[in-house]
GUKEDREN-333023 format. One record per residue (C-alpha): residue number from 1; x, y, z. Coordinates in Angstrom, 1 decimal, decimal comma, padded with zeros to 4 digits, m for minus. Each point is the difference from the previous one (the first is absolute). Example, Ala and Ser with C-alpha at 12.3 -4.5 7.8 and 13.67 -1.06 7.14 Angstrom:
<sites>
<site><seq>1</seq><u>012,3</u><v>m004,5</v><w>007,8</w></site>
<site><seq>2</seq><u>001,4</u><v>003,4</v><w>m000,7</w></site>
</sites>
This chain:
<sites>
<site><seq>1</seq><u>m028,8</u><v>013,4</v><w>028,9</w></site>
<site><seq>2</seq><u>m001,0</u><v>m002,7</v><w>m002,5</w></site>
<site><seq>3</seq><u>003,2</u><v>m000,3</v><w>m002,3</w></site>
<site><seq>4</seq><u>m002,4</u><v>m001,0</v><w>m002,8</w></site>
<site><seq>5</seq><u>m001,8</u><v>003,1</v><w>000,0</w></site>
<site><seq>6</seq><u>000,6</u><v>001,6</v><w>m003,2</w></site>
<site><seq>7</seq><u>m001,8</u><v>001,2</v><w>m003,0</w></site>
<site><seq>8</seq><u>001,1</u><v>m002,7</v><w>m002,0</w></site>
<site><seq>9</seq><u>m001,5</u><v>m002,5</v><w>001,9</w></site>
<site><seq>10</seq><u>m003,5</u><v>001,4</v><w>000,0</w></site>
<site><seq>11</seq><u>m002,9</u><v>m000,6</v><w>m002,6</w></site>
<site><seq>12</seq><u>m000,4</u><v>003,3</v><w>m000,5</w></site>
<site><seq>13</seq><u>003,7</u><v>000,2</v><w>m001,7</w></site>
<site><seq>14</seq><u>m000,1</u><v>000,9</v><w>m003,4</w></site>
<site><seq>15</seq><u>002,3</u><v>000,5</v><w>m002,8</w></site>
<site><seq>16</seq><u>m000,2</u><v>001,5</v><w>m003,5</w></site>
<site><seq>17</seq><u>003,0</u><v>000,4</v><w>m002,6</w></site>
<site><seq>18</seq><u>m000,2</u><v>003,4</v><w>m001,5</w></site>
<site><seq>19</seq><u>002,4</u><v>001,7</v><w>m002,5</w></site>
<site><seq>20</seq><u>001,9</u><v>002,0</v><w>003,1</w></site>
<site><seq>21</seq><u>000,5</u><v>m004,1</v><w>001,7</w></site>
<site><seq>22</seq><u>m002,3</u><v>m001,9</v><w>002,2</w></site>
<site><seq>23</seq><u>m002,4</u><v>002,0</v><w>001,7</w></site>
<site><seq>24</seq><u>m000,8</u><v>m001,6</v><w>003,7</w></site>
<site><seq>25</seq><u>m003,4</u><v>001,0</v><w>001,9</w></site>
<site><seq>26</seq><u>m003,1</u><v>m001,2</v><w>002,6</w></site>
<site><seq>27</seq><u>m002,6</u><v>m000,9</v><w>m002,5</w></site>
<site><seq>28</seq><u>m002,6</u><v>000,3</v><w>003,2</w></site>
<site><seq>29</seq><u>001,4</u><v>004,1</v><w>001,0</w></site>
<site><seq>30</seq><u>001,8</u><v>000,5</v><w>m003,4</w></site>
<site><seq>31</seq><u>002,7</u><v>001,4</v><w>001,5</w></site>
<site><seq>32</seq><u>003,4</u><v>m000,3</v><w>m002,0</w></site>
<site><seq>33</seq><u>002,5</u><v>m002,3</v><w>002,6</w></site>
<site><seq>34</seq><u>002,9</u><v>m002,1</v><w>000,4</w></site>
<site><seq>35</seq><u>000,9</u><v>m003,3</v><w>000,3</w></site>
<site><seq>36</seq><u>001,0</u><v>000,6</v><w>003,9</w></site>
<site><seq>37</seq><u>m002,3</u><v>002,7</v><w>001,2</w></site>
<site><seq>38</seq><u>m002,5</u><v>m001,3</v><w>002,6</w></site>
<site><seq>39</seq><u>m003,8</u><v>001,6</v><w>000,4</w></site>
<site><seq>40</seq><u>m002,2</u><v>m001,1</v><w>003,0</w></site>
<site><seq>41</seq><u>m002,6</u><v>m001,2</v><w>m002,7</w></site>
<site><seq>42</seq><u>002,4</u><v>m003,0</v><w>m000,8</w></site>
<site><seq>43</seq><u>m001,8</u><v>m003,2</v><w>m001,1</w></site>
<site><seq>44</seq><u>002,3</u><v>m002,9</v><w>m000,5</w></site>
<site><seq>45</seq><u>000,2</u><v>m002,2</v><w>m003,0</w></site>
<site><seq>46</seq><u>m000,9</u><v>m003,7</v><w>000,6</w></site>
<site><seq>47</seq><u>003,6</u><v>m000,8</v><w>000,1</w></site>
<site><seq>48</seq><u>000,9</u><v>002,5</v><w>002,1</w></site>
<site><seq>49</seq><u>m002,5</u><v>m001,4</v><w>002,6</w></site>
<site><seq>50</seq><u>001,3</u><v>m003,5</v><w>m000,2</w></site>
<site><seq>51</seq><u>003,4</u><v>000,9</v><w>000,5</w></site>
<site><seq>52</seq><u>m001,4</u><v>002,5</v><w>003,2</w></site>
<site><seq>53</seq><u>m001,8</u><v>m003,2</v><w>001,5</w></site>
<site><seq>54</seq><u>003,2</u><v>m002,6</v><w>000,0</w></site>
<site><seq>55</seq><u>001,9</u><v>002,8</v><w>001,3</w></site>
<site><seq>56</seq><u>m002,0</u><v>000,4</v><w>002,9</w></site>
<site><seq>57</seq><u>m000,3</u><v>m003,6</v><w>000,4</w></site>
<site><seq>58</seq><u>003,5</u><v>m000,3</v><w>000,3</w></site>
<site><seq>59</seq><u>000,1</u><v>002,6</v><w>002,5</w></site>
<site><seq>60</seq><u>m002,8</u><v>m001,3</v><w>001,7</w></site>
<site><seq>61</seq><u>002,1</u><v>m003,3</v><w>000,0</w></site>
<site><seq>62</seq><u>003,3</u><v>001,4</v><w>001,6</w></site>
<site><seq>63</seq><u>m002,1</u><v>001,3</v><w>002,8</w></site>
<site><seq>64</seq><u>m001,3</u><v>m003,7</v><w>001,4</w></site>
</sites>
């Protein structure tokens, strides 16, 4: 399980403030969601990646 794996973290996230509050979706299946939900269509945000890749360096590392 990838503990980065969220909604929030993908490119697809979107948010809209509404009268009723913010109003979070996936602009790509415009599905209403929320900030922790996670979809098999995840896409991660270039930030997200980044932060994937020195992880798994680091593990990488502990393993030599």
């Amino acid at each position: 399980m990838n503990r980065f794996h969220a909604c929030a973290t993908c490119i697809h996230y979107g948010m809209k403030k509404t009268e009723k509050g913010m109003y979070r979706y996936c602009q790509r299946l415009g599905y209403e969601t929320k900030p922790h939900y996670q979809f098999h269509c995840w896409t991660p945000k270039p930030h997200v990646r980044t932060l994937m890749e020195k992880e798994r360096m680091r593990e990488g590392n502990k393993h030599e």
